[in-house]
C-alpha positions as CSV (number, residue, x, y, z in Angstrom):
1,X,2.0,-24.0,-16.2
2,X,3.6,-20.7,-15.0
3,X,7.0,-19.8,-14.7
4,X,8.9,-19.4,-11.2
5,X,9.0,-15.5,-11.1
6,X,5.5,-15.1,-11.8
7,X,4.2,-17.7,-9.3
8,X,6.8,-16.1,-7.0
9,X,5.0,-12.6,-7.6
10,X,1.7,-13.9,-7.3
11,X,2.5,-15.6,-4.0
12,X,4.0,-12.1,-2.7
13,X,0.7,-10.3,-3.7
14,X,-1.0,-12.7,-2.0
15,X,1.0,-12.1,1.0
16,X,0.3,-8.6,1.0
17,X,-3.4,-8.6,0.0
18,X,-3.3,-10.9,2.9
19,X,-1.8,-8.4,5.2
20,X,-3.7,-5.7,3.9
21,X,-7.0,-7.7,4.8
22,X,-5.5,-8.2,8.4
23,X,-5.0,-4.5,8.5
24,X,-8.6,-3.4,7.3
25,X,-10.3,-5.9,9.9
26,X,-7.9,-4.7,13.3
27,X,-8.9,-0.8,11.7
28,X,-12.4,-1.8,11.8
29,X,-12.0,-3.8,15.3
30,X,-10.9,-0.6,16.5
31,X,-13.7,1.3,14.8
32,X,-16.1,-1.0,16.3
33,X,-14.9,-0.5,19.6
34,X,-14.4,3.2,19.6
35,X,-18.7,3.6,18.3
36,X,-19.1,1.2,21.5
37,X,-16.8,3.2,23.8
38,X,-18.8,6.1,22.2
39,X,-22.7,5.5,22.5
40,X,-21.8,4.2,26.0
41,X,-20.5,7.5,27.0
42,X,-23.1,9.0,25.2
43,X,-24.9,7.1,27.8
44,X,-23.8,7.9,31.3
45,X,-22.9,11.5,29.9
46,X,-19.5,12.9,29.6
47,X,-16.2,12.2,32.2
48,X,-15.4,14.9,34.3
49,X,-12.8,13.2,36.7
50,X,-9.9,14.7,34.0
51,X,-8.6,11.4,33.8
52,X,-9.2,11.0,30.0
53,X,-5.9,12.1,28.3
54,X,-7.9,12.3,25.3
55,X,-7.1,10.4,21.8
56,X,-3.6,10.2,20.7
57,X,-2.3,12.4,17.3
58,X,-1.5,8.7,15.8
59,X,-4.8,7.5,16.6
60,X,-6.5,10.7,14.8
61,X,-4.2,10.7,12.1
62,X,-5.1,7.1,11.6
63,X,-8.6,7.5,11.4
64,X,-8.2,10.2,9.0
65,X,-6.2,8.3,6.7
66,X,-8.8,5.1,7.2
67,X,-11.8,7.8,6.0
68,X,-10.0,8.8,3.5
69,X,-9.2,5.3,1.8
70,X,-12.9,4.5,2.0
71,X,-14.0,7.8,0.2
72,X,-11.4,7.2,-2.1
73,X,-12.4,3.3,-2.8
74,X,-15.7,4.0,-2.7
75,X,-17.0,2.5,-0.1
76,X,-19.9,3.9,2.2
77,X,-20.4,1.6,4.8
78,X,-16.6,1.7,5.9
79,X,-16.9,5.6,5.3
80,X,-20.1,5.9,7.8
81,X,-18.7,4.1,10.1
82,X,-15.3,5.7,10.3
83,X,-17.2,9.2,9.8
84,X,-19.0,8.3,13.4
85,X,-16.0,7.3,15.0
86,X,-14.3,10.6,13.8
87,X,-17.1,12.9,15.4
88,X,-16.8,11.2,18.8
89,X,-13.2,11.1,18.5
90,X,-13.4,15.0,17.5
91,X,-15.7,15.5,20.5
92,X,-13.1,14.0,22.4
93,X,-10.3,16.3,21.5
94,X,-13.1,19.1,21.8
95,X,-13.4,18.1,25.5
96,X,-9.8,18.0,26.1
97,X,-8.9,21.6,24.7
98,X,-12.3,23.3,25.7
99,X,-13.6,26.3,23.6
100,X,-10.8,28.8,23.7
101,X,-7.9,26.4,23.1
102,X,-10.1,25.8,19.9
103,X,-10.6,29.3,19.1
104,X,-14.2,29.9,19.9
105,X,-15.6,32.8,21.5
106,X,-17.1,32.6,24.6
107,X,-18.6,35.0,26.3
């Protein structure tokens, strides 16, 4: 049988591999939805009405750090997946700041 404080510590590491797992699947909800977002755009060509404020600094930041776990855990599907969302969320931020703000010649 196992004493109090180590059920008590198993039950909290459940709890947070639990919360973790929740994380992971709502990151890769998002994911999901951003490569949908993304090959329909891809589509119907890019918006020009200048009503897309473009993705947020948390939302890019977050990606990052999601890319980054998977490299680091080793694990290529998650990494693909987040490395496409990254380039259309990079085209994104691209399209918002055009070629100058981005320091790129043009001529």
């Amino acid at each position: 049988m196992m004493d109090r404080p180590r059920a008590d510590r198993c039950l909290e590491i459940a709890r947070e591999l639990r919360a973790a797992a929740e994380e992971t699947r709502r990151t890769l909800q998002v994911s999901r939805d951003l490569v949908r977002r993304s090959r329909e755009q891809a589509a119907t060509g890019p918006s020009t009405s200048g009503d897309d404020p473009g993705p947020s600094e948390q939302l890019v930041t977050s990606l990052i750090e999601a890319y980054e776990a998977a490299e680091n855990e080793h694990d290529p599907q998650t990494r693909l997946l987040l490395g496409h969302v990254l380039h259309h969320v990079g085209r994104r931020v691209a399209e918002m700041i055009g070629p100058r703000a981005g320091g790129i010649a043009v001529h």
